[in-house]
CHARMM internal coordinates of N, CA and C (Angstrom, degrees):
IC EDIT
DIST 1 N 1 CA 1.4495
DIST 1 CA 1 C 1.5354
ANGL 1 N 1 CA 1 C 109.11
DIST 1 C 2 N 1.2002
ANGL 1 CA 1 C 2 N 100.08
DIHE 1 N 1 CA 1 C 2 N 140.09
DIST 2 N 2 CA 1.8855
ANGL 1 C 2 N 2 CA 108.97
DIHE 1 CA 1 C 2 N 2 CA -175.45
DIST 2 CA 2 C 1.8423
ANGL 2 N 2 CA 2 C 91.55
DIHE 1 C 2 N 2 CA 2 C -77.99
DIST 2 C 3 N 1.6914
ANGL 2 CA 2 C 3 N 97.06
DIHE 2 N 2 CA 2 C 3 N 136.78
DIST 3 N 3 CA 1.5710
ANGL 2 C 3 N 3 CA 105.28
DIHE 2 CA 2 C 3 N 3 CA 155.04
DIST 3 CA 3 C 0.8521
ANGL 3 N 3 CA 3 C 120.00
DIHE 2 C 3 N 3 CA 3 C -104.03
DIST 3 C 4 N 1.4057
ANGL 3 CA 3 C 4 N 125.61
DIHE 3 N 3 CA 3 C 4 N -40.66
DIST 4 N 4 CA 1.5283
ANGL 3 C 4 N 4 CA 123.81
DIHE 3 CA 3 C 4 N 4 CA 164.19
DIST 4 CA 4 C 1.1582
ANGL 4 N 4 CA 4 C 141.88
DIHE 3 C 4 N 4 CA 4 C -103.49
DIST 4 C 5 N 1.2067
ANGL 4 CA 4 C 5 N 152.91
DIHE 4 N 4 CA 4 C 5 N 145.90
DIST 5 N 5 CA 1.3544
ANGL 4 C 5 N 5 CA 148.43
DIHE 4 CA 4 C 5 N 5 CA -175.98
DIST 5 CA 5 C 1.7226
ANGL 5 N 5 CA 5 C 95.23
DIHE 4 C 5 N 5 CA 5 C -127.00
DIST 5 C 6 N 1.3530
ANGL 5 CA 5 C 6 N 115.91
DIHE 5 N 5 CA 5 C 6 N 153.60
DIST 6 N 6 CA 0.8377
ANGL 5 C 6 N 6 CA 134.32
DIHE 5 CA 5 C 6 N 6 CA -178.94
DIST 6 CA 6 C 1.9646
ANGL 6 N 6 CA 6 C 117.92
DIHE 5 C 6 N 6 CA 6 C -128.27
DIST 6 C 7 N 0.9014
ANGL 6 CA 6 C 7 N 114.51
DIHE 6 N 6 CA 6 C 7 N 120.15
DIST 7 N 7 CA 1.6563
ANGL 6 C 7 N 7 CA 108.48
DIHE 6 CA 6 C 7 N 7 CA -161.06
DIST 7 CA 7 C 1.7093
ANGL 7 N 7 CA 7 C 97.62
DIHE 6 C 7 N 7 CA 7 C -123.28
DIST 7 C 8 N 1.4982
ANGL 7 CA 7 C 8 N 110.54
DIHE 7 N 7 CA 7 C 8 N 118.31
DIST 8 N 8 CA 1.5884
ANGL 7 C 8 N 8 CA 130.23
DIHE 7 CA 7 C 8 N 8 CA -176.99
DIST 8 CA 8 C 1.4588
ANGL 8 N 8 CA 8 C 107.78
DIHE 7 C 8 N 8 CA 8 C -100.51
DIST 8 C 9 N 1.2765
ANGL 8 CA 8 C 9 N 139.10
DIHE 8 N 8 CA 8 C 9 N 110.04
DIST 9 N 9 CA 1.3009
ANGL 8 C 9 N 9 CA 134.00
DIHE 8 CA 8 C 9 N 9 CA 173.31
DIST 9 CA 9 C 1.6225
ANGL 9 N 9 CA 9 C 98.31
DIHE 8 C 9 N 9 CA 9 C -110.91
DIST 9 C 10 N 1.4139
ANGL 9 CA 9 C 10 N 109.94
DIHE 9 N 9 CA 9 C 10 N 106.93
DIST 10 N 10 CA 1.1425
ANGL 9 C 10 N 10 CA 117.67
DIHE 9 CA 9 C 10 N 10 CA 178.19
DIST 10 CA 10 C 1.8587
ANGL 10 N 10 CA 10 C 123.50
DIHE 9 C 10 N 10 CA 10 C -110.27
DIST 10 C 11 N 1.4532
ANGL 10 CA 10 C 11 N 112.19
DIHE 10 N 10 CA 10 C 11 N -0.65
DIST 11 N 11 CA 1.0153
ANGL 10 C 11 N 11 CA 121.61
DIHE 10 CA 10 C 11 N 11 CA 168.89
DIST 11 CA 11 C 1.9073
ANGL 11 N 11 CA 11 C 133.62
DIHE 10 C 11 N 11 CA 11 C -103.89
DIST 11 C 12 N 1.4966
ANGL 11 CA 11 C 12 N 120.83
DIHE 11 N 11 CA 11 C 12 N 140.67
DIST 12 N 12 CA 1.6686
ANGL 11 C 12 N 12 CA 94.97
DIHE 11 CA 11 C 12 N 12 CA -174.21
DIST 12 CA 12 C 1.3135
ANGL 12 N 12 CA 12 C 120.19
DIHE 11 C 12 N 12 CA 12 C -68.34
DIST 12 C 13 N 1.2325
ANGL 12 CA 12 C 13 N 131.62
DIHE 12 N 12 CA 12 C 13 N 155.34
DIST 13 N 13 CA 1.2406
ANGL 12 C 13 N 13 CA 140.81
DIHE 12 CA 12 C 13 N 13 CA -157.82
DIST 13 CA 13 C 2.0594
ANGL 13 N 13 CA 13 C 90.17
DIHE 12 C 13 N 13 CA 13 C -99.66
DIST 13 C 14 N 1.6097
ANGL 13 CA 13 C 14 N 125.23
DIHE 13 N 13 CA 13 C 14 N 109.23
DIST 14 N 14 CA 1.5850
ANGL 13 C 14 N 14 CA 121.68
DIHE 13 CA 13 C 14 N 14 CA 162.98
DIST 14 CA 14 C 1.6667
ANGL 14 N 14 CA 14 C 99.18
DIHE 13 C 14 N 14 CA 14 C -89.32
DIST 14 C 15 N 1.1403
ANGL 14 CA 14 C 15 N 149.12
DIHE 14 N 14 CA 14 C 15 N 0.62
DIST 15 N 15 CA 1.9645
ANGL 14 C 15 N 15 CA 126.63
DIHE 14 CA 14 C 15 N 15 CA 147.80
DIST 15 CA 15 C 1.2180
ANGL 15 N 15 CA 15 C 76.22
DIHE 14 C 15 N 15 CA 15 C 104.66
DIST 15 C 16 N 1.5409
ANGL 15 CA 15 C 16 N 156.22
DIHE 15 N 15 CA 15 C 16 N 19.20
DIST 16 N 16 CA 1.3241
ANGL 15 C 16 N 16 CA 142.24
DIHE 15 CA 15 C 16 N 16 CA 171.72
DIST 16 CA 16 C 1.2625
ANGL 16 N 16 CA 16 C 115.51
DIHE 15 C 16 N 16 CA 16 C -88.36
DIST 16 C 17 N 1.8780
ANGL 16 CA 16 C 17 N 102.34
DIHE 16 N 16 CA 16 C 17 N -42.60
DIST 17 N 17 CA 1.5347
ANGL 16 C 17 N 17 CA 106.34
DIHE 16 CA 16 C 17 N 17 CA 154.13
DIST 17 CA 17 C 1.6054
ANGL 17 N 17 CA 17 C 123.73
DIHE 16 C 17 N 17 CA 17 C -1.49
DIST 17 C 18 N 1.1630
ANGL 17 CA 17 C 18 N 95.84
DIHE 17 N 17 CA 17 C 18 N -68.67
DIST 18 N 18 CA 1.6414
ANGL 17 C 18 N 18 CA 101.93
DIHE 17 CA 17 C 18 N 18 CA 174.49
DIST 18 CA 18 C 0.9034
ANGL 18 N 18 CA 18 C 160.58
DIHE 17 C 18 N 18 CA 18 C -50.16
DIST 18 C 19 N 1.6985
ANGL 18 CA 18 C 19 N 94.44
DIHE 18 N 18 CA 18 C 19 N -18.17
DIST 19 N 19 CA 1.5389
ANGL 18 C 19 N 19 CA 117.67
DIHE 18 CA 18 C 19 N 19 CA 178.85
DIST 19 CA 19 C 1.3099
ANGL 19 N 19 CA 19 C 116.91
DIHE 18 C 19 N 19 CA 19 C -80.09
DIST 19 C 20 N 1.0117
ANGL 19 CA 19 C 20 N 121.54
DIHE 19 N 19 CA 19 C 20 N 155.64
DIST 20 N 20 CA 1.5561
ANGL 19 C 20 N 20 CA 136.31
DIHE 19 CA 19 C 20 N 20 CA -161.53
DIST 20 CA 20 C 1.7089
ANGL 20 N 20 CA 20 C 121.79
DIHE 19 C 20 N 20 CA 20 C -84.03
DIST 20 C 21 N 1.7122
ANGL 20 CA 20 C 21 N 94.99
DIHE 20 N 20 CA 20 C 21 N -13.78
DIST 21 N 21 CA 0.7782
ANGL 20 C 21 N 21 CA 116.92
DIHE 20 CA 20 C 21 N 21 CA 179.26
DIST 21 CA 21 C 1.5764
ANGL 21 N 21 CA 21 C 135.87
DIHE 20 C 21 N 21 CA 21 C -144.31
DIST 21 C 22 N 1.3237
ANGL 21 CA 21 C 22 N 135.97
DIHE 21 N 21 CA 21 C 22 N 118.79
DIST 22 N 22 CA 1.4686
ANGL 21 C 22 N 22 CA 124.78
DIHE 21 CA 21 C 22 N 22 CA -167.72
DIST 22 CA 22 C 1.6800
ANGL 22 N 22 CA 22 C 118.15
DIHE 21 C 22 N 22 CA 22 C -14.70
DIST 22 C 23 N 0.9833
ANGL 22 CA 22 C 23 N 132.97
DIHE 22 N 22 CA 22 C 23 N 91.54
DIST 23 N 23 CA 1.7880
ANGL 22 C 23 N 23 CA 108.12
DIHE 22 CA 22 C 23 N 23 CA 139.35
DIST 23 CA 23 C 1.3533
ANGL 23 N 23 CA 23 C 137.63
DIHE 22 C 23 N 23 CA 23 C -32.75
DIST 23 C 24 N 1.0238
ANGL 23 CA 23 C 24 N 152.61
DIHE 23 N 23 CA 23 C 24 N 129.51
DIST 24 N 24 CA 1.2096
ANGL 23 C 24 N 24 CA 159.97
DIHE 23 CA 23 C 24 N 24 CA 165.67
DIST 24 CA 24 C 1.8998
ANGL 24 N 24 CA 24 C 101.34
DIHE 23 C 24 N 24 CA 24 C -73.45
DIST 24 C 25 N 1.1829
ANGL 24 CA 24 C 25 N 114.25
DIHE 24 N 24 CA 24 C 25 N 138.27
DIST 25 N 25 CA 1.3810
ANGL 24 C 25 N 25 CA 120.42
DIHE 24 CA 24 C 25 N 25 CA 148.60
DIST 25 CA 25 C 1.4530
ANGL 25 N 25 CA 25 C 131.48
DIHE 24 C 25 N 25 CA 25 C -53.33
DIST 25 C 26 N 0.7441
ANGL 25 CA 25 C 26 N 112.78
DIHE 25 N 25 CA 25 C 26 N -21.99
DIST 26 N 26 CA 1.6412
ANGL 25 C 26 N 26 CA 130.64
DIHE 25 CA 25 C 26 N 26 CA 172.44
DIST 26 CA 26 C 1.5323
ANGL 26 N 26 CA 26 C 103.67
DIHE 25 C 26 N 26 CA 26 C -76.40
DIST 26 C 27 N 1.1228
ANGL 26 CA 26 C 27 N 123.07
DIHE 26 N 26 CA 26 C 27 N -53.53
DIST 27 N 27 CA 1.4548
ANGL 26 C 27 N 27 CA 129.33
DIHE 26 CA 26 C 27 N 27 CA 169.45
DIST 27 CA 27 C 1.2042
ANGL 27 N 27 CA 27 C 108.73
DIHE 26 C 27 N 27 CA 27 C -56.86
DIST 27 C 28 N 1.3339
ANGL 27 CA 27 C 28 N 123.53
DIHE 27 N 27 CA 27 C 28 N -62.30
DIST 28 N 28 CA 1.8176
ANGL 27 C 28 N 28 CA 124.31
DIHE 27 CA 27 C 28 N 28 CA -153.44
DIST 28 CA 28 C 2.1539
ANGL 28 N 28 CA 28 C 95.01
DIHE 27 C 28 N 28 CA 28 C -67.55
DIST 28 C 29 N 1.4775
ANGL 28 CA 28 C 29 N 105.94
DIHE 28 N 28 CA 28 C 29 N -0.53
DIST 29 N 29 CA 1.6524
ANGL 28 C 29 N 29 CA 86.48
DIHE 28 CA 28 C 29 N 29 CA -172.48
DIST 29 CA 29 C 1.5235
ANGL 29 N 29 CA 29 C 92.74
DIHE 28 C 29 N 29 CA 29 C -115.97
END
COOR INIT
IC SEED 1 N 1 CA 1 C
IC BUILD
């Protein structure tokens, strides 16, 4: 059994994450 996990967030976060639905690249520019 794993005890630890280790979690790397190495990229910036643009708040799109959130959306409910894909963005397109075409949109986000």
């Amino acid at each position: 059994m794993i005890r630890k996990v280790n979690i790397l967030d190495v990229t910036p976060r643009d708040g799109l994450q959130n959306e409910s639905t894909p963005v397109s690249t075409q949109d986000k520019i």
